[in-house]
C-alpha positions in Angstrom: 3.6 -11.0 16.4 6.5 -13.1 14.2 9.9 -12.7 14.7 9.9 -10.9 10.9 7.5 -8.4 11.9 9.6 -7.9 15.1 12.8 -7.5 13.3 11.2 -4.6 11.2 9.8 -3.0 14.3 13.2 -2.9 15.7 12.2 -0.6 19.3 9.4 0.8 17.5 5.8 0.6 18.8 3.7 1.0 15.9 2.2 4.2 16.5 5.9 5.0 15.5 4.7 3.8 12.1 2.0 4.7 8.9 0.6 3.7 5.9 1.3 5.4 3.0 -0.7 5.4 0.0 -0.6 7.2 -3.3 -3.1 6.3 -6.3 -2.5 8.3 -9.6 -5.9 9.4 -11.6 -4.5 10.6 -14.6 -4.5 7.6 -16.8 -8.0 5.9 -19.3 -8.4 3.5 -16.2 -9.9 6.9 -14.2 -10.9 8.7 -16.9 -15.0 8.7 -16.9 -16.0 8.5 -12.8 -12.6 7.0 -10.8 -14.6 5.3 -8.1 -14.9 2.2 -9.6 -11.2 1.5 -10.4 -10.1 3.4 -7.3 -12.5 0.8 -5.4 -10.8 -2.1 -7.3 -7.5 -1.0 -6.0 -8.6 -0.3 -2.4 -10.1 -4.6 -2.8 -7.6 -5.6 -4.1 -4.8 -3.9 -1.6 -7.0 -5.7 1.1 -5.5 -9.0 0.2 -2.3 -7.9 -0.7 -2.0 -6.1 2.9 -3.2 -9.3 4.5 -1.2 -11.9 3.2 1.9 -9.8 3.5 4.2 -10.1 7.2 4.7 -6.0 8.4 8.4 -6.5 7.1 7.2 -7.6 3.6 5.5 -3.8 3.3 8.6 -2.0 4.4 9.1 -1.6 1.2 7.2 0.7 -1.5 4.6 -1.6 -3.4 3.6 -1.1 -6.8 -0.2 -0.1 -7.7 -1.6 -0.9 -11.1 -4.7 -0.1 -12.8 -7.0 -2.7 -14.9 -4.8 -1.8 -18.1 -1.8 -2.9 -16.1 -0.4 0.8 -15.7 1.3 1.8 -12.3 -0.9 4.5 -10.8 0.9 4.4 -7.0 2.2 3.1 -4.5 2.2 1.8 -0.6 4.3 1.0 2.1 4.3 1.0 5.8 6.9 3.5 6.7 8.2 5.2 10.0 6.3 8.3 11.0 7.9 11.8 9.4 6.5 13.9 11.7 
């Protein structure tokens, strides 16, 4: 583990930590059958997750649909519970 991923862990473990996702379907980009474009999301936060350090998704992300829209969010936050 990096010393930037380290730094955001600060004492946590990381089952002191989740993933938090939100996807909007209200928009055209759902409007027939949602799978599809939820599936293109899901892809494409594969590679955003992958090529980003822990500390980089401390922060809330922005989600867009194929029409550009933002439909959500993600983030790797503390636990609330």
């Amino acid at each position: 583990m990096n010393w930037i991923n380290k730094m955001y862990l600060q004492g946590r473990t990381l089952q002191e930590l989740e993933f938090r996702l939100k996807i909007y379907l209200g928009n055209d980009a759902f409007s027939d059958d949602p799978r599809p474009e939820i599936a293109r999301i899901l892809n494409q936060l594969v590679n955003r997750i992958l090529e980003s350090d822990l500390y980089d998704l401390r922060n809330y992300q922005s989600i867009r649909d194929t029409n550009g829209n933002s439909v959500g969010q993600f983030a790797i936050k503390p636990n609330e519970a």
